[in-house]
GUBA-599241 format. One line per field, with one value per residue (C-alpha): residue number from 1; x, y, z. Coordinates in nm, 2 decimals. Example, Ala and Ser with C-alpha at 12.3 -4.5 7.8 and 13.67 -1.06 7.14 Angstrom:
pos (1  2)
X (1.23  1.37)
Y (-0.45  -0.11)
Z (0.78  0.71)
***
This chain:
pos (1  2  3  4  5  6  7  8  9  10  11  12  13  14  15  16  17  18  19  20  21  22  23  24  25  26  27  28  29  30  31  32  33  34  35  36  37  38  39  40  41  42  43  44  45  46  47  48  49  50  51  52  53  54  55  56  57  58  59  60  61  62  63  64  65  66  67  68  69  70  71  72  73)
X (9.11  9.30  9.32  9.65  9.51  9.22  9.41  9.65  9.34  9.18  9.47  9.58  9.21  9.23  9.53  9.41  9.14  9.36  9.52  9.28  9.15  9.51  9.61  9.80  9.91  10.28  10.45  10.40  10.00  10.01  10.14  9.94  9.62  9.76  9.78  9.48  9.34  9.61  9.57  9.15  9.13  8.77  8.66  8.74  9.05  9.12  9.05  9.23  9.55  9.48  9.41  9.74  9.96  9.85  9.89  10.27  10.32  10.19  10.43  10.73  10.63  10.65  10.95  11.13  11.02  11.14  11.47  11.51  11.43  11.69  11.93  11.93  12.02)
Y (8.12  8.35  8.76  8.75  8.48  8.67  8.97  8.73  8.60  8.91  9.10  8.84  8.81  9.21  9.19  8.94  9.11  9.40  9.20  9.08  9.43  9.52  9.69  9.48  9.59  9.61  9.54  9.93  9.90  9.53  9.68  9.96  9.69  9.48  9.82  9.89  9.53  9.54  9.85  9.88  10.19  10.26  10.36  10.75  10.66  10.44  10.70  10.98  10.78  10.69  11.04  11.20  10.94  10.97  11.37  11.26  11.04  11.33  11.57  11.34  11.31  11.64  11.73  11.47  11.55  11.93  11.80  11.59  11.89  12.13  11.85  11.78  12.15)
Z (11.72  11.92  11.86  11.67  11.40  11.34  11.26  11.06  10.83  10.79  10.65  10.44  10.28  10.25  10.05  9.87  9.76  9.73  9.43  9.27  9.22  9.05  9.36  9.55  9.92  9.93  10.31  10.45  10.37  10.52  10.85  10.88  10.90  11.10  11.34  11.28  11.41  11.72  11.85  11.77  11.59  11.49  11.14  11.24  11.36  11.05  10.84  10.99  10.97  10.60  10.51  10.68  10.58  10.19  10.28  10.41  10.11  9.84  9.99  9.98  9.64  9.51  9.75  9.52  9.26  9.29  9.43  9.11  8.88  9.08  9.04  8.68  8.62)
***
């Protein structure tokens, strides 16, 4: 089994797993793994890049969500 179907079958089994939990992995999260196999990020690294991009996300969030309360004025 070569490198790239390893990677395939283990991020398919993650988001399968993902879904049975009630938390399914939509196509951005799906990527991000498949990064994560490709370009061998250890657990650190992993976890850095979770951390700041949930950071990015939360922001985006609440600049929205201020952006929607100005507009509605």
């Amino acid at each position: 089994m070569s490198d790239k179907d390893t990677i395939c079958k283990r991020t398919l089994e993650a988001a399968h797993l993902q879904m049975i939990e009630g938390n399914p992995l939509d196509a951005e999260d799906i990527a991000m793994f498949e990064m994560f196999d490709r370009e061998g990020f250890s657990t650190e690294e992993q976890l850095d890049y979770v951390r700041k991009d949930l950071t990015r996300r939360a922001r985006e969030k609440e600049e929205f969500a201020a952006f929607a309360a100005t507009s509605r004025r």
